[in-house]
N, C-alpha and C positions, 0 to 999 in steps of 0.2 A: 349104214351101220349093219354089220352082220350079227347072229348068233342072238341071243336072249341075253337080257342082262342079268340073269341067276347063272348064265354060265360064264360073261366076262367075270362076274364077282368072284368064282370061284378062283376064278386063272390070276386074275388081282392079286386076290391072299394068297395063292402058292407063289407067284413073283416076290411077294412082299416078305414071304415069310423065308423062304430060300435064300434073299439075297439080305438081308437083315442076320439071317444065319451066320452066312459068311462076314458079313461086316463086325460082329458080335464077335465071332472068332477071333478075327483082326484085333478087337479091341484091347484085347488081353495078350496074344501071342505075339503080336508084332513089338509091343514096346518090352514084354520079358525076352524075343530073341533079340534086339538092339542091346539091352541088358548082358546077356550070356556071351555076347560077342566081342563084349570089351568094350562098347558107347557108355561114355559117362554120361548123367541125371542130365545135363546141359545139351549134349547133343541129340538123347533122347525124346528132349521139346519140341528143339528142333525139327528134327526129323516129322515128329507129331503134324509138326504147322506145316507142311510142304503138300500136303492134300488139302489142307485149306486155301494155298492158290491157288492151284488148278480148279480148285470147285468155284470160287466164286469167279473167276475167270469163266469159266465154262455157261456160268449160270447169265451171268451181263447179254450171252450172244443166243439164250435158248429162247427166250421171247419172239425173235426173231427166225428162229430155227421153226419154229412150230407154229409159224407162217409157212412152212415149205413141206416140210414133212411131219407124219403126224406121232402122235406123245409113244405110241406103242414100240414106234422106232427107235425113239429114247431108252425105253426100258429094256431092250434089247440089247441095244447098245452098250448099255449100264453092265450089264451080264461078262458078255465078253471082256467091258477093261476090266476089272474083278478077278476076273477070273489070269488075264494077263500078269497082274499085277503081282498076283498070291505064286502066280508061278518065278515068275522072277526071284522073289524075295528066297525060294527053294533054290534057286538054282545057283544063287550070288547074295550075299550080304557086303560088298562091297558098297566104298560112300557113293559111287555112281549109280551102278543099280538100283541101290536103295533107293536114293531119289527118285528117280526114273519110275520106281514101283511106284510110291507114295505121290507123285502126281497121276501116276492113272488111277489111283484110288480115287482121288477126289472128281479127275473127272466122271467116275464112274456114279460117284455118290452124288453128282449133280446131278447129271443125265435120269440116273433112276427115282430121283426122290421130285423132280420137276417134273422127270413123265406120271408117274404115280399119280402124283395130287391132282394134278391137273387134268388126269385121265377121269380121276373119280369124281371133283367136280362139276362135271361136265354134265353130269344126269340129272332127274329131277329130283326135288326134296331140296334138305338140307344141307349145305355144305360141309359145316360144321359134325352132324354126323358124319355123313361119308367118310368125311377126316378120320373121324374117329373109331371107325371100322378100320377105314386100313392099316391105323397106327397102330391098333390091336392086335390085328395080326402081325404088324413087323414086330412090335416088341415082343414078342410070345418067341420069334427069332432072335431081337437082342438078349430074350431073358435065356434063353438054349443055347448061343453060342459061345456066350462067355465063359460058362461052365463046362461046356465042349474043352473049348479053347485051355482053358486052366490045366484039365485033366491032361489032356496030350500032350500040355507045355511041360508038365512035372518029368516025362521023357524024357522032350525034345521039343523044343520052342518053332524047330523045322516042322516037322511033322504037324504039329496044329496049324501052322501055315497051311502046311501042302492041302490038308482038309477045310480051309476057306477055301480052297483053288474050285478044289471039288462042287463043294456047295455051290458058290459063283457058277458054273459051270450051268449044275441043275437046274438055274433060276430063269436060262434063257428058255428052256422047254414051256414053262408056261406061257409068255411074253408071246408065242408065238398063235395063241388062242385069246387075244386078247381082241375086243372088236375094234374094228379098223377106221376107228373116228376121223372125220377130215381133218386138212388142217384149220387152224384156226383163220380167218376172214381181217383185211383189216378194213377200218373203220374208216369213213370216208367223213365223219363231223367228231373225230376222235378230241376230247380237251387237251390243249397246248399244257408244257409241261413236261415233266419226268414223274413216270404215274406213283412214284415215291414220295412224291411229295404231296400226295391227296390224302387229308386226315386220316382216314380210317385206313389206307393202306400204310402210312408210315406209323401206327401205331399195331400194325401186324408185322411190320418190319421189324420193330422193338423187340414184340414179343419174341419174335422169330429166333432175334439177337441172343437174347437171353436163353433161351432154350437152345441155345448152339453153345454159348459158352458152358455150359454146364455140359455139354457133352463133350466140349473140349476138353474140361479138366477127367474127366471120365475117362477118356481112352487116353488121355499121356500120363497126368500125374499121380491121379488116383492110384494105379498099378506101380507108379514108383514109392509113393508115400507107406503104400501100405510091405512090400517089399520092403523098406528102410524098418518098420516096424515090425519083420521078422516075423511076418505069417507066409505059407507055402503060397507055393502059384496056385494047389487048389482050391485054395482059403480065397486066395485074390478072385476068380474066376467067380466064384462062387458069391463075395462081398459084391463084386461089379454089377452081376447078375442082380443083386438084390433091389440096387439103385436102377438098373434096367426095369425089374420086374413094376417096382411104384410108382416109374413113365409110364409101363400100359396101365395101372388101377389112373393115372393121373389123364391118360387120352379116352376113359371110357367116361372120366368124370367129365372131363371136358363136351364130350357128345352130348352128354342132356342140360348143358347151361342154356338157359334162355337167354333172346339177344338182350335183355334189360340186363342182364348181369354181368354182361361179357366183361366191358371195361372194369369194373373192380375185382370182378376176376382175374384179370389180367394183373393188375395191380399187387394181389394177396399173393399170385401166385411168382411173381418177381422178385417181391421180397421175401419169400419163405427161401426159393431156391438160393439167393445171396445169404440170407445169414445164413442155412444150414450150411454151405457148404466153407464159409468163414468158419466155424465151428470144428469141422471137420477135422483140420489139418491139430488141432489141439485135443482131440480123442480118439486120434490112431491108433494108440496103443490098447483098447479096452474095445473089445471086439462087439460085444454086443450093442456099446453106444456107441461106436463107429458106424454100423449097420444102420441101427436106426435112423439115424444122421442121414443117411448114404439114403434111407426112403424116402424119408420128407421130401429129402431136395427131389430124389427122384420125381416123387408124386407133383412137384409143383411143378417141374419143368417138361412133364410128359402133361401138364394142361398147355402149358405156354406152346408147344409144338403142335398142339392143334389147335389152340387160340388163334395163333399167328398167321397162317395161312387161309383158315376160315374167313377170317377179320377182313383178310385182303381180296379173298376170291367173291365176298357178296358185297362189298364197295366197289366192286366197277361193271362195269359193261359184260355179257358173257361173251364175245368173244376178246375182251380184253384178258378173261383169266387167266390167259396161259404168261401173259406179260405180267399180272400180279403176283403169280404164284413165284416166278422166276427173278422178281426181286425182291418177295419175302429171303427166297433161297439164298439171296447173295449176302445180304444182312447178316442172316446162318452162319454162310462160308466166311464173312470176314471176321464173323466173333471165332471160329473155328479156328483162324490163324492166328488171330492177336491174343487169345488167351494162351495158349503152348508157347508162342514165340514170346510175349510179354514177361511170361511166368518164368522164361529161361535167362532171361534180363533179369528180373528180379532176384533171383536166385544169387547172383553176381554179390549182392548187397543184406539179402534178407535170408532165414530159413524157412525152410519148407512151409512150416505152421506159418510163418509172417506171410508167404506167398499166398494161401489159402486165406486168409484174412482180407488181403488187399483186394485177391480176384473177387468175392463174396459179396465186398462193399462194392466193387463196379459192377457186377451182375445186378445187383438192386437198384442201382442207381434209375434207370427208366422208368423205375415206377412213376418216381415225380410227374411222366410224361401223362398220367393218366386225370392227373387234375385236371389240366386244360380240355377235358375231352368228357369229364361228367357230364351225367344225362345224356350222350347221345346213346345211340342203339346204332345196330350194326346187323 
């Protein structure tokens, strides 16, 4: 290992905080320019869900990657497709392109949120803090870029693109002082199995789950629902922002849960995220209790994002983490898909307020998972 870990920390949080920047951007710009360009609410979702394949695709083969090369390469990596991607979407809004972007999105958003956690991890203490450091600093990016993004989008929906390019861009310079951790070892009396399926990691997988769908509804529908309700995109940027801002007060709460608490934590924090955001879709119209709405859930689903990975990274082996951490992620990525693609199916049959209801009650639904699991600690 090179370098002091006061000085990887710092390079961590400017990776984390740069390329969260950029993704924050994305969150808002991408779906208001699919909007300006003539994509109806349906292909919108669409679109949404097309980086949730690539990520959870990406994440199934990074356990294995990080057997070979080490996580810093990841986050690197992570930078340049980002930065790829946001160029593209400047250059073409066409249906091909588009796609093409929004799967290097998501491989991007593997790559960097596996190397991340997994880099942090890796040191000693607490897992679960560490987590909760880093989440703090990227949200402090998701809570910047979406109000970034709003403001530029009142323009030109291009142009707050072209500024996630930028930031993507900036996020490889840190990545490059990052310490040069080996790769991970594997185990030669390793447990039979799919490590998914080990209590305590497939209950970090849940969580994981849940705090993905909720960010799923976040960057697709949220910005359309609230557009149908006839506030500005800097209003939207700014509303998004808010729901970002109460996942970082929700990853700092998370850092000092003790392991006795974790599991009902988990639990509370499942169901607040479902019903608030059931709720949601029926107080769009009324700006201050939409916001508030838009915390709560935030606040519970920025615990479950550092519940989730925690949970999975101190139930195995350490040089298993980087294989825990990369199928909490996948969990993530497939709630990332099936909520925007599900949501545009529904849409077929229900309105918007009925979508927001349905997806609310499946995001809660895992809690159930947490009875079979009382009393343990983690």
């Amino acid at each position: 290992m090179s370098g002091s870990r006061g000085h990887d920390s710092i390079a961590t949080s400017g990776a984390a905080f740069l390329f969260s920047s950029a993704m924050g951007v994305a969150s808002v710009a991408v779906p208001l320019l699919a909007l300006q360009e003539g994509y109806g609410v349906v292909a919108v979702g669409l679109l949404a869900a097309v980086p949730a394949v690539s990520q959870m695709l990406t994440r199934l083969v990074l356990g294995a990657v990080m057997r070979v090369v080490s996580d810093w390469v990841l986050i690197a990596t992570a930078a340049v497709m980002l930065t790829v991607a946001n160029a593209m979407l400047v250059a073409s809004v066409a249906v091909a392109p588009f796609v093409i972007a929004q799967l290097f999105q998501g491989v991007a958003r593997a790559c960097f949120w596996t190397g991340s956690q997994t880099h942090v991890v890796r040191g000693e203490g607490s897992s679960v803090k560490a987590l909760a450091a880093v989440e703090l600093v990227s949200g402090a990016g998701q809570l910047a870029g979406p109000v970034l993004g709003g403001v530029l989008a009142a323009g030109s929906a291009s142009h707050a693109v072209a500024a996630g390019a930028v930031l993507a861009a900036l996020s490889l310079v840190p990545a490059f002082f990052l310490d040069r951790l080996p790769p991970f070892q594997t185990l030669d009396d390793r447990p039979s199995g799919r490590i998914w399926r080990r209590p305590v990691v497939a209950l970090g997988c849940l969580a994981s789950a849940s705090g993905g769908a909720w960010r799923g509804v976040l960057t697709s529908y949220v910005p359309v629902l609230l557009a149908h309700a006839g506030y500005a995109s800097s209003t939207i940027g700014g509303m998004v922002a808010v729901g970002n801002g109460a996942a970082v007060a929700g990853s700092a709460v998370a850092g000092r849960t003790p392991s006795h608490r974790i599991v009902p934590t988990y639990a509370l924090a499942t169901t607040v995220t479902g019903v608030a955001l059931a709720v949601l879709g029926f107080v769009d119209g009324q700006p201050v209790l939409a916001a508030t709405v838009l915390a709560v859930s935030g606040l519970a689903a920025g615990m479950l994002q550092t519940i989730g990975p925690a949970m999975a990274a101190d139930g195995v082996h350490p040089e298993e983490r980087g294989d825990a951490i990369a199928a909490v992620g996948t969990y993530r990525a497939a709630a990332l898909f099936a909520v925007p693609f599900g949501a545009a199916a529904m849409l077929l049959v229900l309105p918007l307020s009925g979508v927001f209801a349905v997806t609310g009650g499946l995001i809660a639904l895992p809690a159930l998972r947490a009875r079979s699991m009382r009393g343990r600690q983690v």
